[in-house]
C-alpha positions in Angstrom: 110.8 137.1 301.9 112.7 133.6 302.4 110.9 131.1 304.7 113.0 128.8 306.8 112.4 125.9 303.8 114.3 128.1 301.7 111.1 129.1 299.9 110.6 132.6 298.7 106.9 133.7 298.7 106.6 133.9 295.0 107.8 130.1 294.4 105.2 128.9 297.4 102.7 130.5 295.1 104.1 128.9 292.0 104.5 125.2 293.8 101.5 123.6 291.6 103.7 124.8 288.7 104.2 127.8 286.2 102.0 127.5 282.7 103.9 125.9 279.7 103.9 129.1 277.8 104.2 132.7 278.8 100.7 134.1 278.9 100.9 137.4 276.9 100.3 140.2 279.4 104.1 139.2 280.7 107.0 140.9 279.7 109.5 138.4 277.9 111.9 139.6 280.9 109.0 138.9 283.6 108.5 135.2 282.0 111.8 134.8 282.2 112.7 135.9 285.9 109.6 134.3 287.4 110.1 130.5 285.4 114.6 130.5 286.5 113.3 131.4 289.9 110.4 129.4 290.3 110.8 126.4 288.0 114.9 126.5 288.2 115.1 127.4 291.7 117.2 130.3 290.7 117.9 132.7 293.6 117.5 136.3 293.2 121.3 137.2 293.8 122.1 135.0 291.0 119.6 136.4 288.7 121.0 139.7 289.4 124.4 138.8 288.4 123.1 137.6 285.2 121.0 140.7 284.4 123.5 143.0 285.9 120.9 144.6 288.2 120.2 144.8 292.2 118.8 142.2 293.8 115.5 144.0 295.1 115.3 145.0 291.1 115.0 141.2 290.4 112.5 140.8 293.0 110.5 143.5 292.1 110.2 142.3 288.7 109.7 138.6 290.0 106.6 140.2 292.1 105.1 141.9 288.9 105.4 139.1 286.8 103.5 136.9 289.4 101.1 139.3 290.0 100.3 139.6 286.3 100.1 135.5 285.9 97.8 135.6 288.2 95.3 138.2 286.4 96.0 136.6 283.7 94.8 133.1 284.9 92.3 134.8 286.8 93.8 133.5 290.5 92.6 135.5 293.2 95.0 136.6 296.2 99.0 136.4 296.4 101.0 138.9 298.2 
C-alpha cells in the first residue's frame, strides 16, 4: 500500500532506519530489496525492472524480508 506521502507501509516501518548489516536470517535478495526500497527510496516498479520480475513479486519479497528483520531484532507488530 502507498499512503498519500508517498510512503509504502514497509518504509513507514523502516523510517528509524534499516541495520548496518544484513542480519543473517535474510536472504541476500531480501537485504537487498528491503535496503533500495527503504534506504534508496526505490519504488517497487523500478525494482522489478531490475530483477525482471512483477511488481507484487517485489513486494512480496519486500514484506518477507521485513517481516524476518523484525524477528530477527525481536520488534513486535508490522503488517
Amino acid at each position: 500500500m502507498v499512503f498519500r506521502d508517498g510512503l509504502t507501509d514497509i518504509r513507514r516501518q523502516w523510517t528509524g532506519g534499516l541495520p548496518p548489516r544484513k542480519p543473517v536470517p535474510l536472504s541476500d535478495r531480501e537485504w537487498s530489496v528491503l535496503t533500495r526500497h527503504v534506504t534508496d527510496n526505490v519504488g517497487y516498479a523500478q525494482l522489478a525492472r531490475e530483477l525482471g520480475v512483477s511488481r507484487s513479486r517485489v513486494r512480496e519479497v519486500a514484506l518477507t524480508a521485513s517481516k524476518h528483520l523484525r524477528l530477527a531484532l525481536r520488534i513486535p507488530g508490522g503488517h
